[in-house]
PQR file of N, CA, C, O and H, with PARSE charges and radii, in Angstrom:
ATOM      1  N   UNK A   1      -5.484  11.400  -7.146 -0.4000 1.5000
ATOM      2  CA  UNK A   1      -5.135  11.507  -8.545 -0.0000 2.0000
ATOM      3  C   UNK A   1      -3.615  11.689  -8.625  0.5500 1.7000
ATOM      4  O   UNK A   1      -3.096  12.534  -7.895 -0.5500 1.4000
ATOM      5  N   UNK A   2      -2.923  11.013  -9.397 -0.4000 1.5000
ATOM      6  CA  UNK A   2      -1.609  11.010  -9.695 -0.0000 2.0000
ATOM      7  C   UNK A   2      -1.427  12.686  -9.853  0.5500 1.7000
ATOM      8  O   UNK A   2      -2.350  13.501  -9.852 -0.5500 1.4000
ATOM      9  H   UNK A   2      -3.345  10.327  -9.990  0.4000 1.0000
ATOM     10  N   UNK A   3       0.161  13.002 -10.004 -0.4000 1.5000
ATOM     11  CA  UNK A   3       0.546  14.224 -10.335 -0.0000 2.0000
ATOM     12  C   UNK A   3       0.465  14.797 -11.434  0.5500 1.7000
ATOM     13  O   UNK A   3       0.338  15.977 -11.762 -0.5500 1.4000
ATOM     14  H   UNK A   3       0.911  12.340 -10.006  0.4000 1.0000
ATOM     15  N   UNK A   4       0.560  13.728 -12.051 -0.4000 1.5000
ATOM     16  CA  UNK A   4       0.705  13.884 -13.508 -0.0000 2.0000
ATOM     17  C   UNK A   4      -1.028  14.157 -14.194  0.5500 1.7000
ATOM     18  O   UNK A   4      -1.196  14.914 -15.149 -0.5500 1.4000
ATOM     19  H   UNK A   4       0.662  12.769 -11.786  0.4000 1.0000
ATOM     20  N   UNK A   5      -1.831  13.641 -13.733 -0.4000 1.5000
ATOM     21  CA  UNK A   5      -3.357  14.048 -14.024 -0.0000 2.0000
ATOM     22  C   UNK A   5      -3.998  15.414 -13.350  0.5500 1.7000
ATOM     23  O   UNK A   5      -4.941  16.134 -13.678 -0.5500 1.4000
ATOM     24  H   UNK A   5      -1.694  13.026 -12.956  0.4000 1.0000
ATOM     25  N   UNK A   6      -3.048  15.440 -12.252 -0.4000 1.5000
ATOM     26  CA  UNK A   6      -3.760  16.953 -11.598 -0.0000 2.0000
ATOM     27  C   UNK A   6      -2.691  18.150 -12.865  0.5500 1.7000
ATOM     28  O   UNK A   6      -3.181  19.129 -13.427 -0.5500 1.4000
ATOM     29  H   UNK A   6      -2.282  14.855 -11.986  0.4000 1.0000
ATOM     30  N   UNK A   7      -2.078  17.954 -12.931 -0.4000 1.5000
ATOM     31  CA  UNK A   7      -1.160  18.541 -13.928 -0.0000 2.0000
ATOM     32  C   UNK A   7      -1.952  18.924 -15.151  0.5500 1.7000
ATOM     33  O   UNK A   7      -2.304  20.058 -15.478 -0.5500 1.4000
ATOM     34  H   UNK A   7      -1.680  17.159 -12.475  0.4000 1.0000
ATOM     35  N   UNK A   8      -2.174  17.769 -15.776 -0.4000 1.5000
ATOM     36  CA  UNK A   8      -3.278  17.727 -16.983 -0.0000 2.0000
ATOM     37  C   UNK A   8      -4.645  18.348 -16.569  0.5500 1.7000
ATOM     38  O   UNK A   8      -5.050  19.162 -17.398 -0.5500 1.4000
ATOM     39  H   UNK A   8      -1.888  16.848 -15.510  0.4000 1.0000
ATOM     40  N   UNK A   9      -5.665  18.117 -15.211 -0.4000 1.5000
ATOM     41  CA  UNK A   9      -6.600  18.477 -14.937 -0.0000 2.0000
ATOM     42  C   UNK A   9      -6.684  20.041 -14.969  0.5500 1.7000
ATOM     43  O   UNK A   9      -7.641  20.666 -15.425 -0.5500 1.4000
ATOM     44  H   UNK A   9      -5.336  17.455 -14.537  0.4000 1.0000
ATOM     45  N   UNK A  10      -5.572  20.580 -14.431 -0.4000 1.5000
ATOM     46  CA  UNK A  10      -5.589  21.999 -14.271 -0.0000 2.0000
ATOM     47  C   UNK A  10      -5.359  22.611 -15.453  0.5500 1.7000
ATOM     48  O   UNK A  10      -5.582  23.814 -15.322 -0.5500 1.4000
ATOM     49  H   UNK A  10      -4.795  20.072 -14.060  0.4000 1.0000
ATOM     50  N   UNK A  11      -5.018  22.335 -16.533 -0.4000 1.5000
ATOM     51  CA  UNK A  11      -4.686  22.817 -17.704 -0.0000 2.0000
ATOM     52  C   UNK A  11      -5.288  22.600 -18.268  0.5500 1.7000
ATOM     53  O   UNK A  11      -5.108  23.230 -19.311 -0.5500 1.4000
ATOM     54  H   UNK A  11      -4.836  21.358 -16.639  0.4000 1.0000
ATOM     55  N   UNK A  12      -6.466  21.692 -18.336 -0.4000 1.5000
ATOM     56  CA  UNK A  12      -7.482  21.516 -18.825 -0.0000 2.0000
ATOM     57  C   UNK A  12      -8.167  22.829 -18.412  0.5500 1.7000
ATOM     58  O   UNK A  12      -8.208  23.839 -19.114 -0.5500 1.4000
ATOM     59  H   UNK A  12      -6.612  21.181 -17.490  0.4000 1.0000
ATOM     60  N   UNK A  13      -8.804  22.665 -16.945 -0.4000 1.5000
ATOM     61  CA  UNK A  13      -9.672  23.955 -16.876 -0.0000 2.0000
ATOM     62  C   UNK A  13      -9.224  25.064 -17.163  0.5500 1.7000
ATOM     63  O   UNK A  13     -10.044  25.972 -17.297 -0.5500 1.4000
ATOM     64  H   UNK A  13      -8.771  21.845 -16.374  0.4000 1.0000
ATOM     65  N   UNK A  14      -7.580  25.391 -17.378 -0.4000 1.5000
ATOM     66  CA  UNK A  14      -7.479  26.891 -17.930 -0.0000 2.0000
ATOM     67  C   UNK A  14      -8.371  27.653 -19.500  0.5500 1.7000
ATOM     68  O   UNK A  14      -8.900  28.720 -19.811 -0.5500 1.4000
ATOM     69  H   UNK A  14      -6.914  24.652 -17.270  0.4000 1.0000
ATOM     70  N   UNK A  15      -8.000  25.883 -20.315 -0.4000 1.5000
ATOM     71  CA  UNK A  15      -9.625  25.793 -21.802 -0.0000 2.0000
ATOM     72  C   UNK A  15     -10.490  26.722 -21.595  0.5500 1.7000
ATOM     73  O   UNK A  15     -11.260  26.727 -20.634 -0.5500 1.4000
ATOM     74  H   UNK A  15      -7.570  25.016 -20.062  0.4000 1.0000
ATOM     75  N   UNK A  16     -10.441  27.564 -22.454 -0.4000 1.5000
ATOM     76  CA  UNK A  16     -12.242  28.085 -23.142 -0.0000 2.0000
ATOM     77  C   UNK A  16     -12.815  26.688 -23.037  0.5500 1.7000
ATOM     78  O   UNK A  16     -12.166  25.645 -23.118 -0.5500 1.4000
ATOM     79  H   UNK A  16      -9.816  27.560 -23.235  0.4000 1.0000
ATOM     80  N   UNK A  17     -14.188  26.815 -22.835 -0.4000 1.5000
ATOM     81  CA  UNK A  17     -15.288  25.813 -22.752 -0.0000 2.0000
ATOM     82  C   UNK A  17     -15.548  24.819 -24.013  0.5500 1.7000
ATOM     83  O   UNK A  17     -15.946  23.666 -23.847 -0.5500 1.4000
ATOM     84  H   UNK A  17     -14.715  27.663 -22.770  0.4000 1.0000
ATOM     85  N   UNK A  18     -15.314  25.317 -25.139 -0.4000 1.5000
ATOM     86  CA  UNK A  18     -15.471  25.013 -25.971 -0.0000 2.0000
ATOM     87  C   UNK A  18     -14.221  23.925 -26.097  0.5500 1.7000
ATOM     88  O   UNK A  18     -14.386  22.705 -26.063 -0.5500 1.4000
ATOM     89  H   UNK A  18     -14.991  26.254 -25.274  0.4000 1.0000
ATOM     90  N   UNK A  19     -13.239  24.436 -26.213 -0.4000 1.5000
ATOM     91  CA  UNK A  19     -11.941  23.145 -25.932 -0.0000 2.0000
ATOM     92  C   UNK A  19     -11.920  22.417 -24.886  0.5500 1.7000
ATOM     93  O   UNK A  19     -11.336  21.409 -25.286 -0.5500 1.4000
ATOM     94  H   UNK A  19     -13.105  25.426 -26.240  0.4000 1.0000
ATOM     95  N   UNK A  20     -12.162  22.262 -23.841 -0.4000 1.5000
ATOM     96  CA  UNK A  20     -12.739  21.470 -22.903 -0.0000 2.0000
ATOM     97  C   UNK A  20     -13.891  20.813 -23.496  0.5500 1.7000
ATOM     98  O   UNK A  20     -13.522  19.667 -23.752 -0.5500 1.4000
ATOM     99  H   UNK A  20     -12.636  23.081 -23.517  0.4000 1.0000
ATOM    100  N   UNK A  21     -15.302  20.994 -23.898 -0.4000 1.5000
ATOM    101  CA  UNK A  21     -15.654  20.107 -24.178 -0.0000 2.0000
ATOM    102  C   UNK A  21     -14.969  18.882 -25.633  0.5500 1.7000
ATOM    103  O   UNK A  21     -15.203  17.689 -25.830 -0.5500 1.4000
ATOM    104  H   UNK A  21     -15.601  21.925 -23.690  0.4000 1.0000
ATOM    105  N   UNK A  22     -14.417  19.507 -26.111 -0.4000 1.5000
ATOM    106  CA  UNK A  22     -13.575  18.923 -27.447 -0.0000 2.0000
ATOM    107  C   UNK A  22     -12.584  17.639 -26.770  0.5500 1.7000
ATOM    108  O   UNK A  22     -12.623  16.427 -26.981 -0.5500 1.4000
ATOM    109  H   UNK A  22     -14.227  20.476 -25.951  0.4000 1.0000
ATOM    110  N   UNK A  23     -11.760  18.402 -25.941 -0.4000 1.5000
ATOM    111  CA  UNK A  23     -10.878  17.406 -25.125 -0.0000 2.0000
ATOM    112  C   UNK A  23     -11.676  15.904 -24.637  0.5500 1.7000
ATOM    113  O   UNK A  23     -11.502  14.698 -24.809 -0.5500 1.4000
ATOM    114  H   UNK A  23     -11.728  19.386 -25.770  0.4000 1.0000
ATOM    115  N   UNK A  24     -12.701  16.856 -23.888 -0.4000 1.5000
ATOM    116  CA  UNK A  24     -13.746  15.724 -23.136 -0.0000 2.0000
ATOM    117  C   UNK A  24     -14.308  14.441 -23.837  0.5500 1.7000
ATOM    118  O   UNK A  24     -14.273  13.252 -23.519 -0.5500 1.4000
ATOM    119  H   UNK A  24     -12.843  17.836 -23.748  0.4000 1.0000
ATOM    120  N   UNK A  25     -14.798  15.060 -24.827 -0.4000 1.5000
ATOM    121  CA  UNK A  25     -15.307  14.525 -26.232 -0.0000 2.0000
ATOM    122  C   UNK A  25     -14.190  13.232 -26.275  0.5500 1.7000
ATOM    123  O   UNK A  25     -14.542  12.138 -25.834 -0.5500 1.4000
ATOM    124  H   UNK A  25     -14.827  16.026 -25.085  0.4000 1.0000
ATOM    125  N   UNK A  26     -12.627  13.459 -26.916 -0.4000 1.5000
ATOM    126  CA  UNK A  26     -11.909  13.012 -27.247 -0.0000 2.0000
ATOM    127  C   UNK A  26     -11.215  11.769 -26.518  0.5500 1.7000
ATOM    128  O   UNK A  26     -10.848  10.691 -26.986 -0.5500 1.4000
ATOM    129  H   UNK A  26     -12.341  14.348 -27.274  0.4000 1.0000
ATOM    130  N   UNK A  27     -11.151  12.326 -25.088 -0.4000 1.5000
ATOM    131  CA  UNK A  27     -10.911  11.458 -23.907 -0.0000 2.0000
ATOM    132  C   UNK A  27     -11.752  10.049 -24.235  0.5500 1.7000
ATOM    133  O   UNK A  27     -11.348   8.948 -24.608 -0.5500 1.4000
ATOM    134  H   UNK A  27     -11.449  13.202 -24.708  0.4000 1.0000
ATOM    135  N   UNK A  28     -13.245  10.608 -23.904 -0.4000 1.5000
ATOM    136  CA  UNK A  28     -14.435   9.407 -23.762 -0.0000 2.0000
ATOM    137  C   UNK A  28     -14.271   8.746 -24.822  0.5500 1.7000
ATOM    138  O   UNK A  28     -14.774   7.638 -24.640 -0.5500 1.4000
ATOM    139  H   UNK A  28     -13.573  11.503 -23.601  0.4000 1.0000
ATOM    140  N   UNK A  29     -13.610   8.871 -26.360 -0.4000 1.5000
ATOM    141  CA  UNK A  29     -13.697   8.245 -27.252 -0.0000 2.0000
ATOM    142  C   UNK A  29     -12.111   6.957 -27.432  0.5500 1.7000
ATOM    143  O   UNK A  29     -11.706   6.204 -28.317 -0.5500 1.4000
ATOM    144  H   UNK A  29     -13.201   9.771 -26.508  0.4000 1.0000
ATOM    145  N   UNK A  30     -11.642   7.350 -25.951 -0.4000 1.5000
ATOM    146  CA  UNK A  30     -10.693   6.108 -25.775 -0.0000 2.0000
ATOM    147  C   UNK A  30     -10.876   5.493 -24.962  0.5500 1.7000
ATOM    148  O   UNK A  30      -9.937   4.797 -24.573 -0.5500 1.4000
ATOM    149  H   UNK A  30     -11.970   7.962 -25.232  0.4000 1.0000
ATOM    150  N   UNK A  31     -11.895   5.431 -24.415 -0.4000 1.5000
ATOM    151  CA  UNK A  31     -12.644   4.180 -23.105 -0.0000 2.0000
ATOM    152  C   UNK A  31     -13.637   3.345 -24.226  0.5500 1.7000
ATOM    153  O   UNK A  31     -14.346   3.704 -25.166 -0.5500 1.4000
ATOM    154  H   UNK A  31     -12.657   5.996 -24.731  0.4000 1.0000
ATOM    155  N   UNK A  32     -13.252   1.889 -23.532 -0.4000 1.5000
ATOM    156  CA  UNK A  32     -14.398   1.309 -24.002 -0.0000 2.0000
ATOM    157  C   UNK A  32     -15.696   1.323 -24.260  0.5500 1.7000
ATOM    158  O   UNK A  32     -16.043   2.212 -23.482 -0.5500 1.4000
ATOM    159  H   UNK A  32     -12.676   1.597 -22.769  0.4000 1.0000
ATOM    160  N   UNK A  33     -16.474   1.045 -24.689 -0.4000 1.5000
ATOM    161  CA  UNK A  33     -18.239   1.440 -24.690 -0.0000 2.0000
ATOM    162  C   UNK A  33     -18.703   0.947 -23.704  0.5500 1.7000
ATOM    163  O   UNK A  33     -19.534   1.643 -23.122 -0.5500 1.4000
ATOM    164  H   UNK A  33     -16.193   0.323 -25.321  0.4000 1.0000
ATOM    165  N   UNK A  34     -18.368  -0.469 -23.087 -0.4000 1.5000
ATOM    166  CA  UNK A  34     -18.811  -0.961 -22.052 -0.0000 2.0000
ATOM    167  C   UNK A  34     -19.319  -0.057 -20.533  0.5500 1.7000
ATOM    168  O   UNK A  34     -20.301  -0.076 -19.791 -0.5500 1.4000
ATOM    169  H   UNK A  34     -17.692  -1.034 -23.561  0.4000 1.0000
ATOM    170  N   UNK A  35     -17.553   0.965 -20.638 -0.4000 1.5000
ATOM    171  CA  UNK A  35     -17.639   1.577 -19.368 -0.0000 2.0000
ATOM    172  C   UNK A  35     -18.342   2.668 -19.403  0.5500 1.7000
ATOM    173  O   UNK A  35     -18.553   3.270 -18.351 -0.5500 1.4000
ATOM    174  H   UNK A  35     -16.756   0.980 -21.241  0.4000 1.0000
ATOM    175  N   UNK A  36     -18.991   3.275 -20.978 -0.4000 1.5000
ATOM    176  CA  UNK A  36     -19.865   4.175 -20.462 -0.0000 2.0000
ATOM    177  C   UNK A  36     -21.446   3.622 -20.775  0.5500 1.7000
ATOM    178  O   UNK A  36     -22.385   4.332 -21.137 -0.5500 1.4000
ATOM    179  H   UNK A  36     -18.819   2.786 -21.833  0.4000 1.0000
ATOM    180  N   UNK A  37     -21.463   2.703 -20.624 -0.4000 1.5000
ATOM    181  CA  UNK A  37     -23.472   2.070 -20.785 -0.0000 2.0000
ATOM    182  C   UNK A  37     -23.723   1.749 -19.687  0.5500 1.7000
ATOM    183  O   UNK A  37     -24.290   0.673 -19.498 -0.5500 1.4000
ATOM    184  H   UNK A  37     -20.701   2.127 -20.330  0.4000 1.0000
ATOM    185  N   UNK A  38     -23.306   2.760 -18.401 -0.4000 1.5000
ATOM    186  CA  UNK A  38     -23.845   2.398 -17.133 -0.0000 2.0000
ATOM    187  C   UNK A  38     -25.429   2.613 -16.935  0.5500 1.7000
ATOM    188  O   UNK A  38     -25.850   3.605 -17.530 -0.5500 1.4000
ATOM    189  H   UNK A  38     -22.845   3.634 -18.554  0.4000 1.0000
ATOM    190  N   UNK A  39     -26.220   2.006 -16.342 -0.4000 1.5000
ATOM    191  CA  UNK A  39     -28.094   2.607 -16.344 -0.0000 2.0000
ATOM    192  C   UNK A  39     -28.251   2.497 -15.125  0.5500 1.7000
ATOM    193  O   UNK A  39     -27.753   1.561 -14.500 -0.5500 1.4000
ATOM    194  H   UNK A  39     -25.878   1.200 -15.858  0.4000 1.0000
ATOM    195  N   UNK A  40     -29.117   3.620 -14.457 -0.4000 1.5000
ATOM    196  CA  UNK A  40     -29.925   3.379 -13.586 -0.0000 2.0000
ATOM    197  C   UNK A  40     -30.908   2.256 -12.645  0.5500 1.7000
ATOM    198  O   UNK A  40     -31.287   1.928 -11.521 -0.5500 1.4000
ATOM    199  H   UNK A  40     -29.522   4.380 -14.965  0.4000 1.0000
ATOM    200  N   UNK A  41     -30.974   1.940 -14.348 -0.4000 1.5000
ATOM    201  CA  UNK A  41     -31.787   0.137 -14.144 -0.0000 2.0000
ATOM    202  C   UNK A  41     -30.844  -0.817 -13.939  0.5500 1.7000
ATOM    203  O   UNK A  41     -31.172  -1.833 -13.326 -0.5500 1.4000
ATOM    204  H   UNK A  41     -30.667   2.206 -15.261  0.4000 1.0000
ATOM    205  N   UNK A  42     -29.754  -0.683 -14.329 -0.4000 1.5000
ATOM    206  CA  UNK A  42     -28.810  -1.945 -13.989 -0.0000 2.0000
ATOM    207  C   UNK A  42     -28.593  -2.577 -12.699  0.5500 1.7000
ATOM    208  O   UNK A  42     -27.782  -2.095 -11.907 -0.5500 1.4000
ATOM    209  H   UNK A  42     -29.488   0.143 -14.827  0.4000 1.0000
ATOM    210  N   UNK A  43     -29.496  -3.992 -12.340 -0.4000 1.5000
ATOM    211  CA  UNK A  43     -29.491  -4.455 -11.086 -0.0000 2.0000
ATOM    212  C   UNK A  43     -28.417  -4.175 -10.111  0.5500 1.7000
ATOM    213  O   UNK A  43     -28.741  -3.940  -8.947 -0.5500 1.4000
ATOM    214  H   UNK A  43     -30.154  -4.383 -12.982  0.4000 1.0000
ATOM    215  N   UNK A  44     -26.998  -4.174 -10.509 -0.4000 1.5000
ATOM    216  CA  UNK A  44     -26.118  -4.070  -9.997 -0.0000 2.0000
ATOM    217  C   UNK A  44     -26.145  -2.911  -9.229  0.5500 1.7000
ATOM    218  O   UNK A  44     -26.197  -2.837  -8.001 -0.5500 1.4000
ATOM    219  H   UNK A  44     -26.735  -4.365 -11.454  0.4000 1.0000
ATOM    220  N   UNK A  45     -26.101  -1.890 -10.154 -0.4000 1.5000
ATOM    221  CA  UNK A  45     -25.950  -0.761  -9.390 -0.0000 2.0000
ATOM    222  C   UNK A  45     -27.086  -0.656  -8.426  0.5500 1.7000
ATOM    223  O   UNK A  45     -26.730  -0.429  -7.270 -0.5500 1.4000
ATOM    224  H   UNK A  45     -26.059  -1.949 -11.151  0.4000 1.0000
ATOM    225  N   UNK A  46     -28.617  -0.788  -8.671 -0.4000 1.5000
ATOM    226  CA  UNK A  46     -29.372  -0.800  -7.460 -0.0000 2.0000
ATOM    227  C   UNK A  46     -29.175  -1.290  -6.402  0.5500 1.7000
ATOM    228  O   UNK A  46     -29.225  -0.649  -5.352 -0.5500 1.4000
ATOM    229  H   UNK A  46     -28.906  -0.972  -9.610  0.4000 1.0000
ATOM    230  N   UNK A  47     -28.939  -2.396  -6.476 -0.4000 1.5000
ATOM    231  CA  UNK A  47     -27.929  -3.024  -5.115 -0.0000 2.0000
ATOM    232  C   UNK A  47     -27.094  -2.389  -4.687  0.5500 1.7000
ATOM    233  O   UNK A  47     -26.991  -1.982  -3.530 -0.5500 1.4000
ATOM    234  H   UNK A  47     -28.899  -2.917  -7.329  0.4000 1.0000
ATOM    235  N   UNK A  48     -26.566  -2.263  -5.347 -0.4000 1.5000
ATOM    236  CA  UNK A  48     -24.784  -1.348  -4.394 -0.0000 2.0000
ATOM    237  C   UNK A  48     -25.326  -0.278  -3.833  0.5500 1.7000
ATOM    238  O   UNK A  48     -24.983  -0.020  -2.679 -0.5500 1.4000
ATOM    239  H   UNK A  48     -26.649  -2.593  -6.287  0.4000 1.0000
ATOM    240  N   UNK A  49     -26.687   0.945  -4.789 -0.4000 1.5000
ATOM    241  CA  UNK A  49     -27.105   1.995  -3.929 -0.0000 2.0000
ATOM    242  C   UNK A  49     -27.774   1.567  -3.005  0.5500 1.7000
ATOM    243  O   UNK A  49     -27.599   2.359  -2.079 -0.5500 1.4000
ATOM    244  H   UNK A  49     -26.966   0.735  -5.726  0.4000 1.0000
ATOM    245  N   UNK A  50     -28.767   0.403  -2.546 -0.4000 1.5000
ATOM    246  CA  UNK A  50     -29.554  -0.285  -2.041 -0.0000 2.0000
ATOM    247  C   UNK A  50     -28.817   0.142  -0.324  0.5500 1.7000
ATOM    248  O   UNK A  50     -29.237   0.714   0.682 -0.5500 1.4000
ATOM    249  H   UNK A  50     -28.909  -0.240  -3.299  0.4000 1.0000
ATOM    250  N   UNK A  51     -27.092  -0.742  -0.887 -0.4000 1.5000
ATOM    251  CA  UNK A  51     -26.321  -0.974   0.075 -0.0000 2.0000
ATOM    252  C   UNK A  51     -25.759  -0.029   0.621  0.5500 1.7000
ATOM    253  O   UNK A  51     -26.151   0.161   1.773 -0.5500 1.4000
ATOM    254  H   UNK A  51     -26.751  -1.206  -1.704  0.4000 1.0000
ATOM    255  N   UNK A  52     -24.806   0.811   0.174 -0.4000 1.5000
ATOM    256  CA  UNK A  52     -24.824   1.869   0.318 -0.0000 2.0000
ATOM    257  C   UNK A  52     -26.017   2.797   1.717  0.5500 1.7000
ATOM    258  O   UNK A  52     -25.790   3.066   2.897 -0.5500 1.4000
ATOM    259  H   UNK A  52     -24.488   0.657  -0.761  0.4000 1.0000
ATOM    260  N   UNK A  53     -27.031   2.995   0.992 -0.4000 1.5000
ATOM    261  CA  UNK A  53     -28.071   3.719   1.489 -0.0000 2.0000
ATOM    262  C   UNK A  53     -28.887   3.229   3.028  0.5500 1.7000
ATOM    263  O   UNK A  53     -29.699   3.757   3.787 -0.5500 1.4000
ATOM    264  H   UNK A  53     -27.215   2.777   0.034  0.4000 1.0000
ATOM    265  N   UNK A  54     -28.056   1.761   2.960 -0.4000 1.5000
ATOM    266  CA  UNK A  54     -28.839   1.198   4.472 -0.0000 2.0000
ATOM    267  C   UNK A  54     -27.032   1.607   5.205  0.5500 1.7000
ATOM    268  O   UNK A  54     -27.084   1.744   6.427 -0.5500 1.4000
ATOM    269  H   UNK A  54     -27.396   1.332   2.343  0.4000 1.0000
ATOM    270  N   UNK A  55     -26.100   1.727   4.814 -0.4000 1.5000
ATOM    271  CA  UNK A  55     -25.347   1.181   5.650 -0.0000 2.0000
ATOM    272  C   UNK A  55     -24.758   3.218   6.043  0.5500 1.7000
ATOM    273  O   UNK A  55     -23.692   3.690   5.647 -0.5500 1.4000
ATOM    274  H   UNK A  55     -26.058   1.616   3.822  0.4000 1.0000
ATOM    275  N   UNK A  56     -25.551   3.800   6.660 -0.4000 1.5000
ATOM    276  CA  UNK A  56     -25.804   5.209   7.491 -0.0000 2.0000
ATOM    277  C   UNK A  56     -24.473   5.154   8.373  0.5500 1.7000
ATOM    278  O   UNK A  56     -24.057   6.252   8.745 -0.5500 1.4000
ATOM    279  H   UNK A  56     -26.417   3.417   6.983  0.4000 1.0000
ATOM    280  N   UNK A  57     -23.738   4.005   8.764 -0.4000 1.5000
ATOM    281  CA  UNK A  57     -23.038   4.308   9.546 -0.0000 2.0000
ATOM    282  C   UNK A  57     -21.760   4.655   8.995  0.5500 1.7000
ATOM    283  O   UNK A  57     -21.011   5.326   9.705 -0.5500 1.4000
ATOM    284  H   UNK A  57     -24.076   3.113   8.461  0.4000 1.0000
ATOM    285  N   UNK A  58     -21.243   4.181   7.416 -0.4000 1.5000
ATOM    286  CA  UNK A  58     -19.837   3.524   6.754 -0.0000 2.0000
ATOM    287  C   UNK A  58     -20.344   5.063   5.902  0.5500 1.7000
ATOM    288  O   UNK A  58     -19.642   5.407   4.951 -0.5500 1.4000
ATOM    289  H   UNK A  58     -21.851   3.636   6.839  0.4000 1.0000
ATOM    290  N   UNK A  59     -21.273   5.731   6.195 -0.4000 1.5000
ATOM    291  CA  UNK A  59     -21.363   7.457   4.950 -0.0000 2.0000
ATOM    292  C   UNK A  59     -20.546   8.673   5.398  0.5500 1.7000
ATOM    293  O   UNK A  59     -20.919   9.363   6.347 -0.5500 1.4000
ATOM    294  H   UNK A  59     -21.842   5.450   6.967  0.4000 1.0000
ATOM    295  N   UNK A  60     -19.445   8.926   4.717 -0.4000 1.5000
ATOM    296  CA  UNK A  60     -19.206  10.248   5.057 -0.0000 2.0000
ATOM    297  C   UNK A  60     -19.598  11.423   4.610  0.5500 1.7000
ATOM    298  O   UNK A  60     -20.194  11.221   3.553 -0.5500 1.4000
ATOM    299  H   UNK A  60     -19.142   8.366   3.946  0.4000 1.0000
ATOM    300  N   UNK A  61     -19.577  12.392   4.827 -0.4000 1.5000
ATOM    301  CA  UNK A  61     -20.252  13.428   4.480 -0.0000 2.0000
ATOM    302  C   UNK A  61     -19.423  14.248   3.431  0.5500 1.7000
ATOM    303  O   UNK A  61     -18.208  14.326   3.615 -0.5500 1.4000
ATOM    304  H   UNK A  61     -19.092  12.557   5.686  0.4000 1.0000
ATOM    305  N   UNK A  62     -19.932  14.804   2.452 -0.4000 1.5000
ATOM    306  CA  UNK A  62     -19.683  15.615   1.132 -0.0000 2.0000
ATOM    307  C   UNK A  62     -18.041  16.711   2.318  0.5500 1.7000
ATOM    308  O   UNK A  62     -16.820  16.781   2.172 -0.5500 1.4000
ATOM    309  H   UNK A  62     -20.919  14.741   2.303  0.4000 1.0000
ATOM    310  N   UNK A  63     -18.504  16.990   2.797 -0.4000 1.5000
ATOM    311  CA  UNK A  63     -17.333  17.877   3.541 -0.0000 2.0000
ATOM    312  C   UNK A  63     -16.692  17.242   4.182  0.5500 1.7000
ATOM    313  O   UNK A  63     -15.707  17.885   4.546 -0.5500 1.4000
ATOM    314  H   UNK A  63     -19.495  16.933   2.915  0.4000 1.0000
ATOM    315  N   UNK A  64     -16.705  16.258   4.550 -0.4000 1.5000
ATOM    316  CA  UNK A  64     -15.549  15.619   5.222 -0.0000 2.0000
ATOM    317  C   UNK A  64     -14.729  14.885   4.270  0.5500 1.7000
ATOM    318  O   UNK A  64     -13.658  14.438   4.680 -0.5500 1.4000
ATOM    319  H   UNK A  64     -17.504  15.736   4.254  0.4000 1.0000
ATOM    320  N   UNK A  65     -15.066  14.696   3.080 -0.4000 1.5000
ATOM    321  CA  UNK A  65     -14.308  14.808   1.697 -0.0000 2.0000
ATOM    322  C   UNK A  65     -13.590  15.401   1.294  0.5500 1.7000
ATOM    323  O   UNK A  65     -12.471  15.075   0.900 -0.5500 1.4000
ATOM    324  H   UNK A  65     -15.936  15.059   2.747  0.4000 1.0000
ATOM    325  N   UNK A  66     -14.277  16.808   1.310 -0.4000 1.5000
ATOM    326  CA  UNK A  66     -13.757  17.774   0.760 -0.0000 2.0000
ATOM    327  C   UNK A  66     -12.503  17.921   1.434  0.5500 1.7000
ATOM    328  O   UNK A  66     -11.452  18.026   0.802 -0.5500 1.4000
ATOM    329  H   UNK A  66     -15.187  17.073   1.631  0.4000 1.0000
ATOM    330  N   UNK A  67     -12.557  17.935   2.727 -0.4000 1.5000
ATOM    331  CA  UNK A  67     -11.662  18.078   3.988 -0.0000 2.0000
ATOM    332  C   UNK A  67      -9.953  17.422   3.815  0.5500 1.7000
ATOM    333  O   UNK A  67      -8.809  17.781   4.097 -0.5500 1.4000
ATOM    334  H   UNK A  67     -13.411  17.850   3.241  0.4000 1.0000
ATOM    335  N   UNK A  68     -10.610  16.318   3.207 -0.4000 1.5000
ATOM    336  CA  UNK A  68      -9.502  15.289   3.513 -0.0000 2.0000
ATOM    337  C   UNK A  68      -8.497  15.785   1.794  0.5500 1.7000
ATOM    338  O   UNK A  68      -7.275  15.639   1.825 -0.5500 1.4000
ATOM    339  H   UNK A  68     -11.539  16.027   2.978  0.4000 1.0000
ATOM    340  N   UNK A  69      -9.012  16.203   0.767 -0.4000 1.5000
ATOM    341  CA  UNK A  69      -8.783  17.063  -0.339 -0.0000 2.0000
ATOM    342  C   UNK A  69      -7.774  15.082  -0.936  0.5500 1.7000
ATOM    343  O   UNK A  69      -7.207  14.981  -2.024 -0.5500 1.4000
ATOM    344  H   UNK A  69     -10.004  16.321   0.742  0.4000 1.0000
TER
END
């Protein structure tokens, strides 16, 4: 994440909850609609998890994520 978004990110979470969700709210209402009508059912994505899920060797692990920060 750029500097400038971890900047914003952290000042975000300093928000009462309530302004955080407001922000959140506000954000999503400047993305297209497209990018949020993702489904479960959408062939695409089954495939990619399909792919994903066979390929055991290319998975890293939740902590070795974290790791790399």
């Amino acid at each position: 994440m750029p500097d400038s978004a971890n900047v914003l990110f952290e000042a975000a979470r300093q928000l009462p909850e309530e302004e955080r969700l407001s922000l959140v709210s506000r954000i999503l209402d400047t993305l297209p609609v497209d990018d949020l009508t993702a489904s479960i059912d959408d062939p695409d994505l089954l495939l990619e998890l399909e792919r994903r899920f066979a390929d055991s060797e290319g998975a890293i692990s939740w902590s070795a994520l974290q790791a790399e920060g």
